[in-house]
C-alpha positions as CSV (number, residue, x, y, z in Angstrom):
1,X,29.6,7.3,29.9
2,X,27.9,6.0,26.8
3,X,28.5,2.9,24.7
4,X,30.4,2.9,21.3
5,X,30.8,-0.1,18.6
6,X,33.9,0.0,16.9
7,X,35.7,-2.5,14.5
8,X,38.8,-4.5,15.5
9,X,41.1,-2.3,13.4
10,X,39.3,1.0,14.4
11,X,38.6,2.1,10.5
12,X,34.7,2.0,11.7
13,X,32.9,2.8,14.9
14,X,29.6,4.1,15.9
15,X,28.0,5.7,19.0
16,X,25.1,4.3,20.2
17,X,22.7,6.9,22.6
18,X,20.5,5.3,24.7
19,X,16.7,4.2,24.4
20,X,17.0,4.8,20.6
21,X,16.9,1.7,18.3
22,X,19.0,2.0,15.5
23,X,19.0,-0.7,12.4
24,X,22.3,-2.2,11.2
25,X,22.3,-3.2,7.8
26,X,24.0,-3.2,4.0
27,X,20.9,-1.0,2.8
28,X,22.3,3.0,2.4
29,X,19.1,3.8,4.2
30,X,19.9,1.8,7.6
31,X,21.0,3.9,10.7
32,X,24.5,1.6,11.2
33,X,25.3,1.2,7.4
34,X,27.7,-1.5,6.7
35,X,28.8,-2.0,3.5
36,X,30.0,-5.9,3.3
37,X,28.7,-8.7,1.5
38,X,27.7,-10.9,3.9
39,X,25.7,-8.0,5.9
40,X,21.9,-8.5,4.8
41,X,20.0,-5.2,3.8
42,X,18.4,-4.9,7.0
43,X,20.4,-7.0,8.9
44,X,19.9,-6.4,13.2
45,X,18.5,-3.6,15.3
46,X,20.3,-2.5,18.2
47,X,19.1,-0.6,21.5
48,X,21.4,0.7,24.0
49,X,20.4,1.3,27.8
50,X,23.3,2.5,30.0
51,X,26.0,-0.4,30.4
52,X,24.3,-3.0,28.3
53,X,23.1,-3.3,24.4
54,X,19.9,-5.4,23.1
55,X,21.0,-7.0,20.2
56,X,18.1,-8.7,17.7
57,X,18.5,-10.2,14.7
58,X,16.3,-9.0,11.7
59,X,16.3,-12.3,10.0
60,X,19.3,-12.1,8.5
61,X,21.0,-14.5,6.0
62,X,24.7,-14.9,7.5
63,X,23.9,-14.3,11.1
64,X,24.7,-12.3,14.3
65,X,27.0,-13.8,16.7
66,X,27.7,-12.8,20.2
67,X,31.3,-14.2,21.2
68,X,31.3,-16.3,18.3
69,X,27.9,-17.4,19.1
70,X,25.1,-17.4,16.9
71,X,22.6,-15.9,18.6
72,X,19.0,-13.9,17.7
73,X,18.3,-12.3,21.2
74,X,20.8,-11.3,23.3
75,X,22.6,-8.6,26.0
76,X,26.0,-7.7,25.2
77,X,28.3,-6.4,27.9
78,X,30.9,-3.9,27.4
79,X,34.1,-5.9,25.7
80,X,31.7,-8.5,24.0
81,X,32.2,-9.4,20.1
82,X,29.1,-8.5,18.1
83,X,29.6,-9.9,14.7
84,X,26.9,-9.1,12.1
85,X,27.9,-11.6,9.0
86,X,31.8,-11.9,8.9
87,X,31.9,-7.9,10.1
88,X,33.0,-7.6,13.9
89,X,32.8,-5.1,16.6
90,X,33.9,-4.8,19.9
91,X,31.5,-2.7,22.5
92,X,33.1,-0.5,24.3
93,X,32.4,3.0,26.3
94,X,33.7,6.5,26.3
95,X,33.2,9.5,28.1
96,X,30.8,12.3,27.5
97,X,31.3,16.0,28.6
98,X,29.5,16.8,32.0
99,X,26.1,18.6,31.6
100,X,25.8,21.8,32.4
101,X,23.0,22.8,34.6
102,X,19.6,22.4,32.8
103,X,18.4,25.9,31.3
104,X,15.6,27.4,29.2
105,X,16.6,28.3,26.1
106,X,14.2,31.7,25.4
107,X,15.4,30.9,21.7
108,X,17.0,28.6,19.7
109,X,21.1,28.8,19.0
110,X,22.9,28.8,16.5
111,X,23.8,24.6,17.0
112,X,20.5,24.2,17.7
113,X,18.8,21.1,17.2
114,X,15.2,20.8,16.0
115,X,14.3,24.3,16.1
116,X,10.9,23.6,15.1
117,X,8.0,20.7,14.1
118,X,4.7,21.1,12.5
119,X,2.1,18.6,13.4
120,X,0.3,17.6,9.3
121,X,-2.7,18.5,10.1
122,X,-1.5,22.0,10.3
123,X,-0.5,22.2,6.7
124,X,-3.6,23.9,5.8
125,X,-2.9,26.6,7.9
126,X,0.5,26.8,6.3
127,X,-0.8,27.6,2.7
128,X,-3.4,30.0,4.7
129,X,-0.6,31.6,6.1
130,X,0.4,33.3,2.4
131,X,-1.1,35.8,0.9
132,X,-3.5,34.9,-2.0
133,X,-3.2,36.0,-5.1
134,X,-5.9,38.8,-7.2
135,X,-6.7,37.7,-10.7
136,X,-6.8,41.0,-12.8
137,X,-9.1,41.5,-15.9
138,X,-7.2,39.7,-18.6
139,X,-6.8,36.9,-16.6
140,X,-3.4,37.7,-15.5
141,X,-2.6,36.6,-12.1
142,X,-1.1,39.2,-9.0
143,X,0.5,38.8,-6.1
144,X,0.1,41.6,-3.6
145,X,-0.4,43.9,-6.5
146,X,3.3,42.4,-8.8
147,X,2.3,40.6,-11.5
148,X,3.8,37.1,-12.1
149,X,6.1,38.1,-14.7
150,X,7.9,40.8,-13.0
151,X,10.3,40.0,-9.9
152,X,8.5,40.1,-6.8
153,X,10.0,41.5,-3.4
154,X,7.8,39.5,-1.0
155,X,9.2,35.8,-0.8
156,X,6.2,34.2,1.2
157,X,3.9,35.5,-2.1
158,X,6.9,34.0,-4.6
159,X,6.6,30.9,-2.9
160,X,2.6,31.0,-3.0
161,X,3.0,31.4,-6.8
162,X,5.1,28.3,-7.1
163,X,2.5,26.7,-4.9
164,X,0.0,27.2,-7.3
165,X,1.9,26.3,-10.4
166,X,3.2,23.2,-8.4
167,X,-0.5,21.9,-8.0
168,X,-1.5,22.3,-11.9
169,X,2.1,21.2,-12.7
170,X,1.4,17.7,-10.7
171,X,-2.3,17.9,-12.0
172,X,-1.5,17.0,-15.3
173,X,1.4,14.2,-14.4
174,X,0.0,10.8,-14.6
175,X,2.1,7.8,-13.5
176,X,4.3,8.2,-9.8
177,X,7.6,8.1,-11.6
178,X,6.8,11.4,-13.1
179,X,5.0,12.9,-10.3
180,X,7.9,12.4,-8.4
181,X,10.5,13.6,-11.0
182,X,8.2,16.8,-11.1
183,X,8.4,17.6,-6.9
184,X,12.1,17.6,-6.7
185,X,12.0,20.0,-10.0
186,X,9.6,22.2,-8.3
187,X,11.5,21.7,-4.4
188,X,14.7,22.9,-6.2
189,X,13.1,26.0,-7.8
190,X,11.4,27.6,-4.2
191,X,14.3,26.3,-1.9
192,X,18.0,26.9,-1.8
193,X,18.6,22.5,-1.3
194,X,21.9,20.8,-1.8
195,X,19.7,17.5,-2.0
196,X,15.8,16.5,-2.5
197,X,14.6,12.8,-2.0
198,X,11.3,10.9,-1.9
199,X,10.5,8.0,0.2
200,X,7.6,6.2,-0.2
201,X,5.7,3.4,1.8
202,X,5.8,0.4,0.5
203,X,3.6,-2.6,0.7
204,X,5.1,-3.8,3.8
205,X,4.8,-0.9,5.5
206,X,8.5,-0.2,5.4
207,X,10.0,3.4,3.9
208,X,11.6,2.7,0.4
209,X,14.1,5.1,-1.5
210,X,12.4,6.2,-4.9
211,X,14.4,9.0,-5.8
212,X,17.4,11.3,-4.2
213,X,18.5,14.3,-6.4
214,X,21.2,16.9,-6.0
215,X,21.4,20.4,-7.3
216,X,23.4,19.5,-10.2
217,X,20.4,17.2,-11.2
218,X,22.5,14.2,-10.7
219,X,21.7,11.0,-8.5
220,X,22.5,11.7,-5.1
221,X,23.4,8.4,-3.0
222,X,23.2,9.2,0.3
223,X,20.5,7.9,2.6
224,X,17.9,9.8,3.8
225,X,18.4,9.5,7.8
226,X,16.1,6.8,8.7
227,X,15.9,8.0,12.3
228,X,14.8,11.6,11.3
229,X,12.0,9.9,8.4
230,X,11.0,7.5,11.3
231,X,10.3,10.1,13.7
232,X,8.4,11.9,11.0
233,X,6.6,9.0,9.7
234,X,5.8,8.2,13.7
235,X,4.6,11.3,15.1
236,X,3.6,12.8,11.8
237,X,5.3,15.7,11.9
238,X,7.4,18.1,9.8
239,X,10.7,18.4,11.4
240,X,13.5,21.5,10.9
241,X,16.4,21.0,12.7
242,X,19.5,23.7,12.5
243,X,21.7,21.1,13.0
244,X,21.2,17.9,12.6
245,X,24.1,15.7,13.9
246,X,24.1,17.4,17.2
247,X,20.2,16.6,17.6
248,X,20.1,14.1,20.6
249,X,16.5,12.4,19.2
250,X,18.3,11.4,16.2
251,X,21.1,8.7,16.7
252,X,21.6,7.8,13.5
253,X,25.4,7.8,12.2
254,X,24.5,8.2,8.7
255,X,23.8,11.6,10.0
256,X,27.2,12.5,11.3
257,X,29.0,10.6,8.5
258,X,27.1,13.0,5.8
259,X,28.0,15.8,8.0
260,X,24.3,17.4,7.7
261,X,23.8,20.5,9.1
262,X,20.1,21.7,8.2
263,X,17.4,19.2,7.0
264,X,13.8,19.1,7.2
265,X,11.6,16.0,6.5
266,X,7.6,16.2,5.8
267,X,5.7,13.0,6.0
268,X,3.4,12.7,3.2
269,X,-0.3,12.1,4.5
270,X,-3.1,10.6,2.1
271,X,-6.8,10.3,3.0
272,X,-7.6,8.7,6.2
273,X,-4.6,10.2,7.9
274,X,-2.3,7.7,6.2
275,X,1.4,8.1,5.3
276,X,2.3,7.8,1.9
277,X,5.9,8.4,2.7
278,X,8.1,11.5,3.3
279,X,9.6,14.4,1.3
280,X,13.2,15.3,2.9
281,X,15.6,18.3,2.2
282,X,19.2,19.2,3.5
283,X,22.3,21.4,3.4
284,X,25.6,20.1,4.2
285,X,26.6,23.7,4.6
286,X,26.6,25.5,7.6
287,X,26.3,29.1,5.6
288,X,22.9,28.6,4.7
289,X,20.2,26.9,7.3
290,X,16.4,26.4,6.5
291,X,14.1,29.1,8.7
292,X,10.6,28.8,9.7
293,X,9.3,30.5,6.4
294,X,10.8,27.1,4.6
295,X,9.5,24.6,6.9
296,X,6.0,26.5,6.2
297,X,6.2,26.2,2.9
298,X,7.5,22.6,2.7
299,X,4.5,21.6,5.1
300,X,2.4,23.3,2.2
301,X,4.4,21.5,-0.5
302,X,4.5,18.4,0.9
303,X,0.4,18.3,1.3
304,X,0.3,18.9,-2.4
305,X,2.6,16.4,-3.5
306,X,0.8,13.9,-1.5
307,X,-2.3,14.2,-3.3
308,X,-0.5,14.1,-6.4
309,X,0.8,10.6,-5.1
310,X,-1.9,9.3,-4.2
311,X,-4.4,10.2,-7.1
312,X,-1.6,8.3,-9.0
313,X,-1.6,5.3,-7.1
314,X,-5.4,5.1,-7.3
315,X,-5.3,5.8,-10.7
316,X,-2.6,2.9,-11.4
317,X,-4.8,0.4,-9.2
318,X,-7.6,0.7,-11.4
319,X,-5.8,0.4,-14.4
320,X,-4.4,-3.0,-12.7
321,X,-8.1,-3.6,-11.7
322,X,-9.5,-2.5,-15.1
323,X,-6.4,-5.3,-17.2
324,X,-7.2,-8.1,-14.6
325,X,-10.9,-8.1,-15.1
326,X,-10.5,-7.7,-18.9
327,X,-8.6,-10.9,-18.3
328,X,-11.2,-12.3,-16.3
329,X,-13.9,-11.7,-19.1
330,X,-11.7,-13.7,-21.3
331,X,-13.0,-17.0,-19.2
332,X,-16.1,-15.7,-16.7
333,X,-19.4,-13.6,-17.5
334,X,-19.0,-10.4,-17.1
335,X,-21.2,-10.2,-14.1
336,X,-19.1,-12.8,-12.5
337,X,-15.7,-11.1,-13.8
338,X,-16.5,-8.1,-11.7
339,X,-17.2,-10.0,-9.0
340,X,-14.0,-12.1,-9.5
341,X,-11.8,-9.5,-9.9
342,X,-12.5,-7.1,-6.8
343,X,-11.6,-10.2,-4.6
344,X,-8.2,-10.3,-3.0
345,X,-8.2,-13.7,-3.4
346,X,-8.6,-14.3,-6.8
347,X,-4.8,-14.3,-7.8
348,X,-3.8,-17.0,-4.7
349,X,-2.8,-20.1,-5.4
350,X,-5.0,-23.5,-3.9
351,X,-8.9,-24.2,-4.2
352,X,-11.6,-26.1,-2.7
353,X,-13.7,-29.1,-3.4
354,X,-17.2,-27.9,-5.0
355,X,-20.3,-29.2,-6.8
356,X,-20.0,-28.2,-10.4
357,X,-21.5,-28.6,-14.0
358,X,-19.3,-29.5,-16.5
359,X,-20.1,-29.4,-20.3
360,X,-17.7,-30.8,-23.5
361,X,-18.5,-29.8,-26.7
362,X,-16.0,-31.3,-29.5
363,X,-15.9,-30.8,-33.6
364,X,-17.2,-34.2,-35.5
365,X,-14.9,-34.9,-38.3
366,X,-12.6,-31.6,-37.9
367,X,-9.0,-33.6,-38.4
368,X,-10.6,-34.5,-42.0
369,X,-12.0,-31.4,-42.6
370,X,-8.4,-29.0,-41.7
371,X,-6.9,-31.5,-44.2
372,X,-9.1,-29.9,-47.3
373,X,-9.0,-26.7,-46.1
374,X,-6.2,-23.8,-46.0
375,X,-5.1,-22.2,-42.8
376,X,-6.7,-18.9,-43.2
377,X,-10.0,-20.2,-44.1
378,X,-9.5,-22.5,-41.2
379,X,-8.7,-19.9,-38.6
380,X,-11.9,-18.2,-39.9
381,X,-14.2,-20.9,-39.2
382,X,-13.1,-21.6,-36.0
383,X,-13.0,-18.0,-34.8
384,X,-16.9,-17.6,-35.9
385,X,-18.1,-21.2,-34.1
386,X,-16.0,-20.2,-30.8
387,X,-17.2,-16.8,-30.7
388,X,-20.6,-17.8,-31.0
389,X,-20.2,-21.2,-28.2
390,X,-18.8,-19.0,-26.0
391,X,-21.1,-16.1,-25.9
392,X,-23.5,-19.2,-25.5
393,X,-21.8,-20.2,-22.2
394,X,-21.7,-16.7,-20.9
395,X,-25.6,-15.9,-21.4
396,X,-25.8,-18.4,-19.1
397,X,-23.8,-17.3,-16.4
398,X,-21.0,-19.5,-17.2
399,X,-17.4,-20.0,-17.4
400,X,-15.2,-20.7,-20.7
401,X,-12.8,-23.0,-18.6
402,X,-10.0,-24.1,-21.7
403,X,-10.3,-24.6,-25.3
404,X,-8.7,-28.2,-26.1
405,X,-7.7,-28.1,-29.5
406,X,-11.5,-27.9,-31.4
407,X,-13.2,-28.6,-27.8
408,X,-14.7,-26.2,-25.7
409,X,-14.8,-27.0,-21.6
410,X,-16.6,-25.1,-19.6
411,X,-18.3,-24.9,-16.1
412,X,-20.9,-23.4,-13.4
413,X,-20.4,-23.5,-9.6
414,X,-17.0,-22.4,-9.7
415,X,-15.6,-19.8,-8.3
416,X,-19.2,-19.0,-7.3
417,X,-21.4,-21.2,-7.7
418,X,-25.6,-20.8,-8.0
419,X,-28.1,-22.7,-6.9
420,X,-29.5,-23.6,-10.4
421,X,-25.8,-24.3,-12.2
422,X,-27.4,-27.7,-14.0
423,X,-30.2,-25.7,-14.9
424,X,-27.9,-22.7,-16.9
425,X,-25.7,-25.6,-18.2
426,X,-28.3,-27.5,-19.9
427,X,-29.5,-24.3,-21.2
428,X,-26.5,-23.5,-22.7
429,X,-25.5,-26.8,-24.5
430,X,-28.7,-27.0,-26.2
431,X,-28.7,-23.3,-27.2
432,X,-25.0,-24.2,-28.8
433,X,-26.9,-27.0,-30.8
434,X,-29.3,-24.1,-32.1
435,X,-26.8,-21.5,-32.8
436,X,-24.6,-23.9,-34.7
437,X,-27.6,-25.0,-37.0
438,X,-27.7,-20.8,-37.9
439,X,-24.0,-21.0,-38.6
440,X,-24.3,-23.9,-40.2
441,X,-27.3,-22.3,-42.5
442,X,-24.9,-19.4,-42.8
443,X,-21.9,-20.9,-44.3
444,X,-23.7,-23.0,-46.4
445,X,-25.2,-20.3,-48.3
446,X,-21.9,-18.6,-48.6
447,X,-20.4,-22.0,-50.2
448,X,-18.4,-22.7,-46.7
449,X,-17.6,-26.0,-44.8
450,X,-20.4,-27.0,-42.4
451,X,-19.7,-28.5,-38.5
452,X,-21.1,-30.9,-36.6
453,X,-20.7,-31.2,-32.8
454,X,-21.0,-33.5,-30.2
455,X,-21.8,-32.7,-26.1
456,X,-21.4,-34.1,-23.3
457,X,-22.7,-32.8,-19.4
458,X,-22.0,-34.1,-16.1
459,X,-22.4,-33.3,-12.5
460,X,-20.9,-33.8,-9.1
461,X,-17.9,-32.6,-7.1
462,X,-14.3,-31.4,-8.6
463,X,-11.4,-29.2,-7.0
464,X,-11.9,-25.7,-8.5
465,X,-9.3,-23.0,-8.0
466,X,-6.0,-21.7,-9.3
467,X,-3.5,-23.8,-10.3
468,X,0.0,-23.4,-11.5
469,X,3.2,-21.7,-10.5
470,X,3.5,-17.7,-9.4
471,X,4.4,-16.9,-12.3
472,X,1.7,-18.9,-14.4
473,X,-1.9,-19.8,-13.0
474,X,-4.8,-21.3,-14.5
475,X,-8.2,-21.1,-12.8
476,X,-9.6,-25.0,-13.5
477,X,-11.3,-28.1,-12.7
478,X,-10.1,-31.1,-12.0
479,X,-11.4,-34.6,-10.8
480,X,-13.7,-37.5,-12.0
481,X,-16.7,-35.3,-12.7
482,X,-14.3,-33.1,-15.4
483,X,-13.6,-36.8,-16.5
484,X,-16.9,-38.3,-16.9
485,X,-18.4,-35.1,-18.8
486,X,-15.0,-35.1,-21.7
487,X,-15.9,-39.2,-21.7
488,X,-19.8,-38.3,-22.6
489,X,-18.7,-36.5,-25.0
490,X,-16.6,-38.6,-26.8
491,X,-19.0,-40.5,-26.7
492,X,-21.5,-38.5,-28.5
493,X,-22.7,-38.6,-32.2
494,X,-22.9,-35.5,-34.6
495,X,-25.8,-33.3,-33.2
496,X,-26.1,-35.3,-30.1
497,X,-26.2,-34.3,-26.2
498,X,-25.8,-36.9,-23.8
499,X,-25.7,-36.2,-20.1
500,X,-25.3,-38.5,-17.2
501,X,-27.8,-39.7,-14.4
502,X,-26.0,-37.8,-11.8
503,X,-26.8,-34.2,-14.5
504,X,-30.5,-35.5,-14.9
505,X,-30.9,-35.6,-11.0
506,X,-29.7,-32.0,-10.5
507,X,-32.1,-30.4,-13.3
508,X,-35.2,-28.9,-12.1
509,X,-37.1,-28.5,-15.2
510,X,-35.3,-31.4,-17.7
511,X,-35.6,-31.1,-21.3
512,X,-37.5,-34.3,-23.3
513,X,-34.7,-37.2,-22.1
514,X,-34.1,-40.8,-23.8
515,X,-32.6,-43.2,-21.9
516,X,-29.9,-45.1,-23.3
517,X,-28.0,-48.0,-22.9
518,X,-25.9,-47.7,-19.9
519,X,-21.7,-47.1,-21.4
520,X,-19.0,-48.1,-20.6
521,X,-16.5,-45.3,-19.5
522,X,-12.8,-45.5,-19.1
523,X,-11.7,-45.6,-15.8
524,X,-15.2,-46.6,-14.7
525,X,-15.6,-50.1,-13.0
526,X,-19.5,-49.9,-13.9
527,X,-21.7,-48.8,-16.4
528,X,-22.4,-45.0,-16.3
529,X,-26.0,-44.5,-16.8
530,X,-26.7,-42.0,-19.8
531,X,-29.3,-40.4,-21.1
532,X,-29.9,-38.4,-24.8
533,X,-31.6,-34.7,-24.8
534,X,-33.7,-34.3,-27.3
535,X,-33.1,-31.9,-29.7
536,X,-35.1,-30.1,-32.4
């Protein structure tokens, strides 16, 4: 006796062999599709052991109910109502055909099931297993003695060529769509296939579709039979089986509903032993079934592809790398971009509390000055005096935060923080004094507007991190310190640096001070302490 599932008007059923977990689900690619709306992609996994039925739910977002319970473990009994979603079945059981007496098959039949599996690791010895080809003066390229062009008689050395073509064909591909594209091109040209498809890992370790192709060059919409790529994936092994549906280890009814008869299914392996995914041919028709000789050469195939793959992927992840740390040098030093951007946890969202250096710089005058001048001439101006106060905060290791309008903010101690942060900051604002007095000499020679800045440093502890949405971050500071330092500033005449008592504490080798009068700051209940750097 085995157990069955089968809907209350009978349109759908499905056999269920024991010890073999199958996945119900609306995704083509599940073992028990189910095609209804309410039915999640991945939607319960089920597990039959002689009279009884494990039933889990996958998470999904209607529901499983057992009886018209909702449930997310549970046994079912023969006659129970599963319902996955608003889609019920009713367990039952039907007979199977005695077994005969166990025998040894000396070979394989012609209902065979898996005739044959190649462990990965042997796929080396597949491509040795072909004859390789003489290179003739000239160049041009033989196998066993037929040259390329002409129509060779030995298959295994045709298939060797293709091989070789194959790997200078994927050589030259660059992006994984059009690796991909290329395989089942090439798979179609060596192997007599009614369908070629591509799985590939994804980032939760689960097997996702990326293309299915059939002979005609169409899109072919069948799944791939998750319980042959799992096996596959699992074991790492090429499989052949003569006849698929009949196979006992596979008790998927996706297989029996596609009525495949020959398939085989190559995981692809990376470096490190690790699956990339799985390449996966079949033939509904019973007049032609793969051989040994294919399996061989899909084994070869497959390890090809598989380094196409994954030289692509690499290849993608360091163009990611390369855009996020050009982004990165937008805001950090480049020593400190580099840094930032091979962290994993540069992108999250949240921070920490840190001690930081904060410095303001802000234009003196520049409302009254845009008014006389025109927007190009404008836009100029600014773009030289940014340039040149931001290349002053990155010689000193530190980090463009925002530009405010005419202001510059920037900071030291976040993300990474050193252990002479005040030091580099006070460095840095007086060097923006100097380089502004060149500019300055600059632009007045060539007839241009002059500017006139005013600073404004502070120290203590902010939040630093990312802030924002998912869609939209913003690495930042935020706190009283940020506050304090944008006060000092606005506080600040025309070619003046003022920095508070909390800054001058932190410096270990201060610049000529003057104190001043202690200020009054907004949102301060006393007097901030302050003191002017003197400047040449």
């Amino acid at each position: 006796m085995a157990l069955r599932l089968i809907s209350p008007d009978g349109t759908q059923s499905y056999d269920l062999r024991d010890g073999v977990p199958l996945i119900v689900g609306r995704a083509p690619t599940c073992d028990l599709p189910v095609f209804d709306p309410t039915i999640s992609r991945r939607h319960a996994e089920l597990v039959a052991d002689g009279e009884t039925l494990s039933l889990k739910d996958l998470g999904s977002s209607n529901g499983t109910f057992l009886n018209g319970a909702k449930v997310d473990q549970a046994t079912v009994a023969v006659d129970d109502l599963v319902a996955f979603g608003k889609v019920p079945f009713r367990l039952t059981v039907f007979a199977t055909p005695v077994a005969a007496e166990p025998v040894v098959p000396q070979a394989p039949p012609a209902g065979a099931t898996i005739v044959r599996q190649i462990p990965m690791r042997e796929s080396k010895a597949a491509l040795a297993s072909l004859s390789a080809p003489t290179t003739m003066p000239g160049g041009l390229t033989r196998i066993g003695g037929v040259p390329l062009t002409m129509p060779a008689g030995d298959k295994s050395q045709q298939k060797l060529a293709t091989l070789l073509e194959v790997s200078k064909g994927l050589t030259r591909a660059v992006d994984v769509d059009t690796i991909l594209e290329k395989i089942v091109g090439f798979a179609y040209q060596t192997l007599e296939v009614d369908r070629v498809a591509i799985l590939l890992v994804d980032a939760q370790g689960e097997l996702t579709p990326k293309i299915s192709r059939d002979k005609r060059g169409g899109d072919a919409p069948r799944a791939v039979p998750q319980s042959i790529a799992r096996k596959a994936v699992a074991e790492k092994v090429a499989l052949l089986s003569d006849n698929a549906g009949e196979d006992q280890r596979f008790g998927g009814q996706s297989i029996l509903m596609q009525q495949i008869r020959s398939a085989i299914c190559a995981p692809l392996i990376g470096s490190e032993d690790r699956v990339l995914g799985v390449l996966y041919v079949d033939n509904p028709s019973i007049t032609h079934r793969f051989s040994d000789e294919d399996l061989e050469f899909l084994v070869a195939f497959a390890g090809i592809a598989a380094v196409a793959i994954e030289n692509s992927q690499f290849a993608e992840r360091i163009r990611r790398e390369g855009i996020v740390r050009s982004n990165f040098e937008r805001y950090f030093a480049p020593q400190l971009a580099a840094r930032i951007a091979g962290s994993p946890e540069a992108l999250k969202l949240g921070g920490d509390k840190r001690p930081v250096a904060v410095l303001f710089s802000d234009i003196r005058g520049f409302t009254a000055l845009s008014e006389t001048m025109n927007p190009d001439a404008m836009a100029s101006l600014l773009t030289e005096y940014f340039t040149e106060m931001v290349e002053c905060v990155f010689r000193h290791g530190g980090t463009l935060d925002k530009f405010i309008g005419d202001a510059v903010m920037a900071q030291w101690g976040a993300p990474i923080g050193s252990p002479d942060d005040a030091d580099q900051a006070m460095a840095a604002a007086i060097e923006m004094m100097a380089e502004l007095r060149k500019l300055n000499a600059r632009w007045k020679e060539q007839g241009r507007p002059t500017l006139e800045i005013g600073i404004g440093l502070n120290h203590g502890e902010a939040f630093a991190g990312n802030i924002g949405s998912e869609r939209r971050l913003e690495f930042t500071v935020i706190g009283d310190t940020v506050n304090t330092a944008s006060r000092l500033c606005g506080a600040a005449a025309a070619a003046e640096i003022l920095i508070s008592d909390d800054m001058r504490k932190v410096l270990t080798s201060p610049p000529p001070l003057d104190e001043c009068p202690p200020m009054e700051l907004k949102n301060k209940s006393q007097p901030v302490k302050v003191y002017r750097v003197r400047t040449a």
